[in-house]
N, C-alpha and C positions, 0 to 999 in steps of 0.2 A: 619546391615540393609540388607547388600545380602543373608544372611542367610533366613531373614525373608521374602523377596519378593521371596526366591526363594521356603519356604516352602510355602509360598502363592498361588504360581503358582501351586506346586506341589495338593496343596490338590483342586485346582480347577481341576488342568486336570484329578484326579481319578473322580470328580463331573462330570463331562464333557462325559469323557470315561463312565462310566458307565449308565449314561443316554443315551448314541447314543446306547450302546449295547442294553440294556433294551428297548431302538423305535424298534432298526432294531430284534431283536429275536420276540418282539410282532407281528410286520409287517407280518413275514415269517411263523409266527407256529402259525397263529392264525386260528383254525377251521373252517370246513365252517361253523356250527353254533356255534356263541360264547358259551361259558360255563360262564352264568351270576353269577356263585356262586363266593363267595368271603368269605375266610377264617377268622375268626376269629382275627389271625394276620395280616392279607391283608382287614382291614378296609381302605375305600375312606378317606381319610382328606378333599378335597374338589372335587367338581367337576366344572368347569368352564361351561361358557355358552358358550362358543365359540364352533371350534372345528366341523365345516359344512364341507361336502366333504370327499372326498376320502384320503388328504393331512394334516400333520398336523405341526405346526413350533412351536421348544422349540427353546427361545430365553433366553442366559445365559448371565450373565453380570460380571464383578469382583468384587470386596470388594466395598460395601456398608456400612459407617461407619455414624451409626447416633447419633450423639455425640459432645461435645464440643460447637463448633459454631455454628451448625446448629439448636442448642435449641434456638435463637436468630434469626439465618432465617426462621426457620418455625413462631415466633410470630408476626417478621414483615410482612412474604411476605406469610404465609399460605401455603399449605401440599402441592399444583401443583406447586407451583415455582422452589426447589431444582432440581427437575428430568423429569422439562419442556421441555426441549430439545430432552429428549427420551421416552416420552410420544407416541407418533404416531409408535412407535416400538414396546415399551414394550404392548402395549392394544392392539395391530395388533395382537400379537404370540398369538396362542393356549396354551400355558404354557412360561410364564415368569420368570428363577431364577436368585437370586442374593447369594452372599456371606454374610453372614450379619456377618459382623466384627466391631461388637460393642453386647454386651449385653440389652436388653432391659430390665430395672427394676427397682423398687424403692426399694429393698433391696441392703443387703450383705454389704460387708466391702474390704477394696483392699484384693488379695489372693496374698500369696509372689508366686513367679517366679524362686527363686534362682535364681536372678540377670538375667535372660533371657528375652527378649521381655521390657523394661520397662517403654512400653508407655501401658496405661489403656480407655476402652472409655464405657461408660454407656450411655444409651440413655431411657430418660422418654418415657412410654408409650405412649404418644399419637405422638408420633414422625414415628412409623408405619404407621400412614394416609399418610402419602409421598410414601409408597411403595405401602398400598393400590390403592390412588389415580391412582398411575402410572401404577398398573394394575400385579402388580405381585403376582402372586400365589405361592413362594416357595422361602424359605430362606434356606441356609443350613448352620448349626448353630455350626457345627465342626468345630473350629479353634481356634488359636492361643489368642483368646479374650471370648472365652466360659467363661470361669473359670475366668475373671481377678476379678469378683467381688464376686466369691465362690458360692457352690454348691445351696447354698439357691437364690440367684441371678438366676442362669442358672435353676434352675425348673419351677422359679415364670415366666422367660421371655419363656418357654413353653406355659403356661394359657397364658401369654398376647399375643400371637401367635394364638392358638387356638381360641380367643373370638374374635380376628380383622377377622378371617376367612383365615389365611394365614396358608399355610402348611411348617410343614421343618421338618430337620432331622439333627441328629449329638449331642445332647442336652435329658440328661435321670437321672433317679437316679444313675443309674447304669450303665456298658458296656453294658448289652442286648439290654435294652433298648435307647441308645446312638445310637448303632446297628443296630436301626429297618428301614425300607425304607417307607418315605411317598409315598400315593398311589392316584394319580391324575387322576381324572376320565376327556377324552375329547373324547363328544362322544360317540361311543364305545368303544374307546380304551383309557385301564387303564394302566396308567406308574408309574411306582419304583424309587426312585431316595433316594438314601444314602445321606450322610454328614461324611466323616472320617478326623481328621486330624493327619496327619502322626509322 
């Protein structure tokens, strides 16, 4: 279990570090006229409505596991109950991410572990209306629960990602594309943000 909170922490604080680096390099180097083009690989996944002013706040949050019991609090209490209490934060920020340490999907089958980690958490799609609701734009989808219910699982919870309108990273066919950095427009200012787990 210390292993695992501590790869926990570890792949949050590279999510963390590399988001402030990517604000503050955008902050300093950015031209006096922006340069509106955007690369073929640097497609926006979303752009948020927020995001007025001179100023702008990424509010990151730890492992958000939608799975098990809360398939039962979302039926009784509906999608704003679970993350009621940080609602007025997460809708506040100009970009809001979380961890999302649970697979979202109605496929796949368990994937062994070789005895590592051996708890598993799957979460039906419509159980993202709670991150919706609460206002968050970005999952990052590297970790330790990617894979627990294999490769066909972790593609299929990409589309169900991409159709709620939420951005992540860390989740691909392949390493390149696992690799790639979602591109969050606030504004005018467009941020990068990876997903690796160590």
């Amino acid at each position: 279990l210390k292993r695992v909170r501590r790869r926990v922490k570890l792949t949050l604080g590279v999510i963390l570090l590399i988001a402030a680096v990517v604000l503050e390099l955008v902050q300093f180097t950015r031209p006096t006229e922006p340069d509106r083009r955007v690369s073929a690989s640097q497609q926006v996944a979303i752009e948020t409505n927020r995001g007025e002013g001179p100023w702008h706040t990424l509010l990151a949050t730890g492992d958000t596991v939608l799975a098990r019991r809360i398939h039962h609090v979302y039926r009784d209490h509906g999608a704003d109950h679970p993350l009621a209490d940080v609602h007025r934060h997460t809708r506040a920020a100009d970009i809001a991410m979380t961890n999302l340490e649970t697979v979202i999907t109605t496929r796949g089958d368990l994937y062994p572990k070789d005895g590592r980690n051996p708890f598993y958490f799957r979460g039906r799609p419509e159980l993202l209306n709670i991150l919706t609701s609460a206002g968050f734009d970005f999952v990052a989808a590297g970790n330790n629960h990617a894979m627990d219910y294999g490769p066909e699982a972790l593609l299929q919870q990409r589309e169900i990602l991409e159709a709620s309108g939420i951005a992540s990273a860390g989740g691909g066919a392949n390493l390149d594309e696992a690799s790639r950095a979602a591109y969050i427009k606030v504004g005018d200012l467009t941020v990068a943000i990876v997903s690796m787990y160590i």
